[in-house]
C-alpha positions as CSV (number, residue, x, y, z in Angstrom):
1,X,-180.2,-33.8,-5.9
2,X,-177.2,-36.3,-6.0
3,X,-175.1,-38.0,-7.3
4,X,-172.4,-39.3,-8.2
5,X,-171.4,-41.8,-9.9
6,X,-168.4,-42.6,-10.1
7,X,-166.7,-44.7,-10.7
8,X,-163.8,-47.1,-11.8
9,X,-161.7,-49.8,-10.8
10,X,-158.8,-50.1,-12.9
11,X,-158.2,-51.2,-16.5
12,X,-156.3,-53.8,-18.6
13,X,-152.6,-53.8,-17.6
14,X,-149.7,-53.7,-19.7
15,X,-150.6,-57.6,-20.7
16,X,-154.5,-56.5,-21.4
17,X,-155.7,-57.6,-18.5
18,X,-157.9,-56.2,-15.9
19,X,-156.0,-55.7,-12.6
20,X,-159.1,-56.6,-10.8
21,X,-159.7,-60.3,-12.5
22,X,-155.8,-60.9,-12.1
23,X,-156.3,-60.5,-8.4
24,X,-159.6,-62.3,-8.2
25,X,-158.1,-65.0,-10.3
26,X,-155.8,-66.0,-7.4
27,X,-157.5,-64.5,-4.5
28,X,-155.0,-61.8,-3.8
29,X,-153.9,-58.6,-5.1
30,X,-151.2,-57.9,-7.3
31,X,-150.2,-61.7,-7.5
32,X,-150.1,-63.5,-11.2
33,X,-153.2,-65.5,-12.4
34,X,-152.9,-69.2,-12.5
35,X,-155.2,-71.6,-14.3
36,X,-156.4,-74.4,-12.5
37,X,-154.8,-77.4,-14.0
38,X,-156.4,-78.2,-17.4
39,X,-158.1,-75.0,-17.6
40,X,-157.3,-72.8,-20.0
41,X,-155.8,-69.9,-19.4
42,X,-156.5,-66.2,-18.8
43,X,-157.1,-63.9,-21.9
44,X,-157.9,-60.7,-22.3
45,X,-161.7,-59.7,-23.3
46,X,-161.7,-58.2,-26.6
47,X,-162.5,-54.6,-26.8
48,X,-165.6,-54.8,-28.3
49,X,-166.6,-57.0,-25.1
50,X,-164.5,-54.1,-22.8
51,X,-166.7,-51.2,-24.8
52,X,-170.1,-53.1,-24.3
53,X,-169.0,-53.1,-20.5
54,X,-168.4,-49.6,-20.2
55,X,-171.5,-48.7,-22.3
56,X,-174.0,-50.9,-20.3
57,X,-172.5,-50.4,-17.3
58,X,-172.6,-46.3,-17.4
59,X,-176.2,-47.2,-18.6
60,X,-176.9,-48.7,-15.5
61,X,-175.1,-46.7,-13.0
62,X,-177.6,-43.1,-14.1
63,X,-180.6,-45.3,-14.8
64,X,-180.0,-46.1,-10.9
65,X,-179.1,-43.0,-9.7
66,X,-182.3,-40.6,-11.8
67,X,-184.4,-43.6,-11.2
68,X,-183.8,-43.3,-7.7
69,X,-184.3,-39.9,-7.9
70,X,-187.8,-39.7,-9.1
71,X,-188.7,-42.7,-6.8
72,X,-187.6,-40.7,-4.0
73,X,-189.4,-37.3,-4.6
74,X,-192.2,-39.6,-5.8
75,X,-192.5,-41.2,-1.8
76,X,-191.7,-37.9,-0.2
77,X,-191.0,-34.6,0.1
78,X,-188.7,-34.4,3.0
79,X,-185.3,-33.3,0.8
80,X,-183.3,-35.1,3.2
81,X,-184.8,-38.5,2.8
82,X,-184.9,-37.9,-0.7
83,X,-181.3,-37.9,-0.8
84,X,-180.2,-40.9,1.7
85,X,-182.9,-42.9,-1.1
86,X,-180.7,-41.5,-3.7
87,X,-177.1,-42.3,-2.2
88,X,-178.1,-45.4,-0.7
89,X,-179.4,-46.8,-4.1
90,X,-176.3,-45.8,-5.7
91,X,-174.1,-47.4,-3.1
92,X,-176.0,-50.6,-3.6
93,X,-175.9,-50.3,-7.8
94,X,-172.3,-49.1,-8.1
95,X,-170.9,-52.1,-5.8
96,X,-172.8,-54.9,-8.4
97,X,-171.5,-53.1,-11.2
98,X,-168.1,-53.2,-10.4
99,X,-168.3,-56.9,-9.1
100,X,-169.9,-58.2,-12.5
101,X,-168.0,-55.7,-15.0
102,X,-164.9,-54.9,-13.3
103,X,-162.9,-58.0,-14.3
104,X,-164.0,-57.3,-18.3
105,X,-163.2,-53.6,-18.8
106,X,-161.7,-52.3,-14.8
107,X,-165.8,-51.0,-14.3
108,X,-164.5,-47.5,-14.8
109,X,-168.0,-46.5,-15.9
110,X,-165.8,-42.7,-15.9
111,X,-163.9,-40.7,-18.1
112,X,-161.7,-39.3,-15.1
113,X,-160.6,-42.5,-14.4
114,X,-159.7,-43.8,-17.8
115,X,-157.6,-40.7,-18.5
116,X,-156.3,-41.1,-15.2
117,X,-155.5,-44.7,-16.1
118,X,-154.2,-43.5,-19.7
119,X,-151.5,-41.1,-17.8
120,X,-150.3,-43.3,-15.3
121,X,-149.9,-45.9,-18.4
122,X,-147.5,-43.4,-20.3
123,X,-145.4,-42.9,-17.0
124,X,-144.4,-46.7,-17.2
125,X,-147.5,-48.3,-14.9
126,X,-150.5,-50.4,-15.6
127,X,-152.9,-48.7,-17.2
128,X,-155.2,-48.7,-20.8
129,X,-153.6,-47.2,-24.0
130,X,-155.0,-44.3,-26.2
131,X,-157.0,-46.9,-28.3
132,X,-159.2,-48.1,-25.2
133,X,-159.6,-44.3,-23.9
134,X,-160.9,-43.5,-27.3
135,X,-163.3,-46.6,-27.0
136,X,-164.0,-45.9,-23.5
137,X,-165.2,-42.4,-22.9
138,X,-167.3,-42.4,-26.0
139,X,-169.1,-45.5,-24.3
140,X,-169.5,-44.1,-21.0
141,X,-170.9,-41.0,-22.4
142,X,-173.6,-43.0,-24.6
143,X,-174.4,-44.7,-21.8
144,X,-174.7,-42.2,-19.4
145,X,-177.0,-40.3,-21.7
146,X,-178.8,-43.4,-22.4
147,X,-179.1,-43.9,-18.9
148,X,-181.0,-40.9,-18.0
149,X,-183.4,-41.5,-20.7
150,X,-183.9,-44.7,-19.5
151,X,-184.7,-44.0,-16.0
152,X,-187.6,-41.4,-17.8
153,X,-188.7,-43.6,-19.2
154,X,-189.4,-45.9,-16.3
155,X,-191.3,-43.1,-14.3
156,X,-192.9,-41.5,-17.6
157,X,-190.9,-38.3,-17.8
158,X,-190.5,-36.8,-20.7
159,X,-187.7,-39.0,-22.8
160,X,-185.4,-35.6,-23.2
161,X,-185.8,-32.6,-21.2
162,X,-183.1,-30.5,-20.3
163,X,-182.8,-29.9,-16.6
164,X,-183.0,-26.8,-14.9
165,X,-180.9,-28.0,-11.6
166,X,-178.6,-24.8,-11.8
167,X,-175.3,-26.1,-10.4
168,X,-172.9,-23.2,-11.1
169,X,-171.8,-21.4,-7.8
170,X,-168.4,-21.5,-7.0
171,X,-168.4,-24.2,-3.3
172,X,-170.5,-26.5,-5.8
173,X,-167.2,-26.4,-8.0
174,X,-165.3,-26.7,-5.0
175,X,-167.1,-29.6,-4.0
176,X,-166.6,-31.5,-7.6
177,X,-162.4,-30.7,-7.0
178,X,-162.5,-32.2,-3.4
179,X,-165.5,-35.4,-4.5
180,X,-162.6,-36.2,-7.9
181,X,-159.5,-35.8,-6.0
182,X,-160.9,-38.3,-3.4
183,X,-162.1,-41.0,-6.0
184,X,-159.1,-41.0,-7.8
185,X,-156.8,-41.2,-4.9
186,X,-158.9,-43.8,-3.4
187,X,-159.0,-46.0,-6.8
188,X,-155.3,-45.3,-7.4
189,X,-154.0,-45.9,-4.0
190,X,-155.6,-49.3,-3.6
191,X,-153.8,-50.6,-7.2
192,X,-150.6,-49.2,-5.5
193,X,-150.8,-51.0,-2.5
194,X,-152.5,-54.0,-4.2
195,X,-155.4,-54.1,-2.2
196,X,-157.9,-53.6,-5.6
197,X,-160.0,-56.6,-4.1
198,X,-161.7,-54.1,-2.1
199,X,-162.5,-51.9,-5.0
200,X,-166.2,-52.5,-5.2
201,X,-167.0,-52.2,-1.5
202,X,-164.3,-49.1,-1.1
203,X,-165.7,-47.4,-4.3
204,X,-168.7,-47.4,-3.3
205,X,-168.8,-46.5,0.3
206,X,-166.7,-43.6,-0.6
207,X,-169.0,-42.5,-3.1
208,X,-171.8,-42.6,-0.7
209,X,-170.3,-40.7,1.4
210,X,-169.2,-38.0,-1.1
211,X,-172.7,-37.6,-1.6
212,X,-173.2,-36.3,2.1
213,X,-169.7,-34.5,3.0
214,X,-169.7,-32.7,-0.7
215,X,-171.7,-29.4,-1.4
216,X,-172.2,-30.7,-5.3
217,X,-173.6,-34.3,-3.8
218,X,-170.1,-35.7,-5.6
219,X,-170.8,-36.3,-9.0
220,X,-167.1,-37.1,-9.6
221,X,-167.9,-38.1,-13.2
222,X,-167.9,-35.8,-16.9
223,X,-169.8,-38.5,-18.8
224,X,-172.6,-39.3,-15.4
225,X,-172.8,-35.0,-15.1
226,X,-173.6,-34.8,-19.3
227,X,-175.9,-37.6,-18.8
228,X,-177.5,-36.0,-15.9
229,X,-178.2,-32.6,-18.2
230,X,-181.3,-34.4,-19.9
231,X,-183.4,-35.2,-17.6
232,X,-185.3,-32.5,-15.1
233,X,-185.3,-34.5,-12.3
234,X,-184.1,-34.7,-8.8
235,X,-180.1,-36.2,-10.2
236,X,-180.1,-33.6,-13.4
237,X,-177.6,-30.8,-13.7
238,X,-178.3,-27.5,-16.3
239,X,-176.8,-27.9,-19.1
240,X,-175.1,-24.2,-18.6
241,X,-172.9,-26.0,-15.3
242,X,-172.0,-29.1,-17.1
243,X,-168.8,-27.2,-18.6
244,X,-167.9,-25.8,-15.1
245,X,-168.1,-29.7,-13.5
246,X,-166.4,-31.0,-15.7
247,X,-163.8,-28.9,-15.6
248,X,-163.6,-29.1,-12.2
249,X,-163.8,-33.0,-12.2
250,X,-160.4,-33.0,-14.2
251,X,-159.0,-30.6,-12.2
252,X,-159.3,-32.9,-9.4
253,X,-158.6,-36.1,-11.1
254,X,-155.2,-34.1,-11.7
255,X,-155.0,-33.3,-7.7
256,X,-155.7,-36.7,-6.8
257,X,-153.2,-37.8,-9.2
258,X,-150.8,-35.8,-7.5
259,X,-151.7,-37.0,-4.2
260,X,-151.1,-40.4,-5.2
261,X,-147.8,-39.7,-5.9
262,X,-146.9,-38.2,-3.0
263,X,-148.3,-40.5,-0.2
264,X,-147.5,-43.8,-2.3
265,X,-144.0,-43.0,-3.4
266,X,-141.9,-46.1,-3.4
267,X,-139.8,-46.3,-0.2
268,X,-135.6,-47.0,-0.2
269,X,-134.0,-50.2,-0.2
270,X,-132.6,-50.2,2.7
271,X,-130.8,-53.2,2.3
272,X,-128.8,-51.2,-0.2
């Protein structure tokens, strides 16, 4: 099956707000947001608002990719087509979602990336605080629970049934290191070198192609892969792999981390 689901943009900045709407605001990365004359001016979304982002877009992003999933094995049977349905849907869903939610709550839609966030925020960059993580990841794994029960729903599948998918075997781990590592160096890199305009197109193209260069179909995602353990679809996961992704998923999140730091290291003044 697939997957992924990845995802994330950034989050509020040391001033609360989203990276992404500072550079839409202006049309450029990085740059300040200025109000049009006799506008008011930018402000923050209240967490409640950041939460409800994060909850219905997580919702969203598994109701597209099980709902996909049971289309597709619904229309045919040749696994291969079932999948390019599944990643292409998912390419197409993720982009809108982090268009419409990123400049509210960054469109993390991913625990990964909000801890990821949360570190580089305690090392002196942009990033959300420990209040907004605790909001966060409780709201993406809602939604990604409620997700999957949605997309049953849809398709009249059982509402709850645990999935068999057994996703244990060690190059399926490998694969969730390598699918994390990527997505966070790939979010990460693009706030570094201010480019986060391209977020939604970049995000999801890399996550579509995750799906196909990966062994695990890149789920990339702890609160996507628990949502993914109640349904017994084409997208689920067993609940007996979940704790193996996810700590895989972490792992990699750390790697890619690291990677960042390396490759995007500030350069010397010269001058001086």
């Amino acid at each position: 099956m697939s997957a992924t689901e990845a995802t994330g943009v950034t989050g509020p900045d040391r001033d609360g707000e989203s990276a992404t709407a500072a550079a839409a605001a202006v049309g450029a990365p990085g740059a300040e947001p200025r109000p049009a004359p006799g506008s008011n001016p930018p402000r923050t979304p209240p967490l409640t608002a950041r939460a409800a982002a994060e909850l219905v877009g997580t919702t969203a992003l598994v109701a597209v990719v099980v709902g996909s999933g049971i289309q597709a094995t619904q229309l045919t049977g040749d696994v291969g087509l079932q999948l390019l349905a599944n990643s292409l849907a998912t390419v197409f869903g993720l982009g809108v979602l982090i268009t419409l939610l990123g400049p509210v709550s960054g469109a993390h839609f991913n625990p990964a990336v909000t801890v990821a966030e949360w570190w580089t925020a305690r090392r002196g960059g942009a990033g959300v605080g420990a209040r907004e993580v605790a909001v966060y990841v409780p709201a993406q794994v809602a939604g990604a629970i409620a997700g999957a029960i949605l997309a049953d729903a849809m398709f009249g599948e059982p509402l709850v049934r645990w999935s068999t998918h057994d996703r244990s075997a060690g190059h399926l781990l490998l694969g969730e290191v390598v699918a994390t590592a990527g997505l966070i160096l790939l979010i990460f890199g693009l706030a570094r070198t201010d480019r986060l305009r391209f977020a939604p197109v970049a995000v999801a193209s890399y996550i579509g192609a995750a799906y196909w260069f990966t062994s695990s179909t890149s789920f990339a995602n702890p609160a996507v892969t628990i949502g993914r353990a109640f349904t017994d679809t084409f997208a689920g996961i067993a609940p007996g792999s979940v704790a193996g992704f996810i700590a895989m998923q972490l792992i990699g999140a750390a790697v890619g981390l690291a990677l960042v730091a390396v490759i995007f290291m500030p350069g010397r003044d010269e001058s001086a």
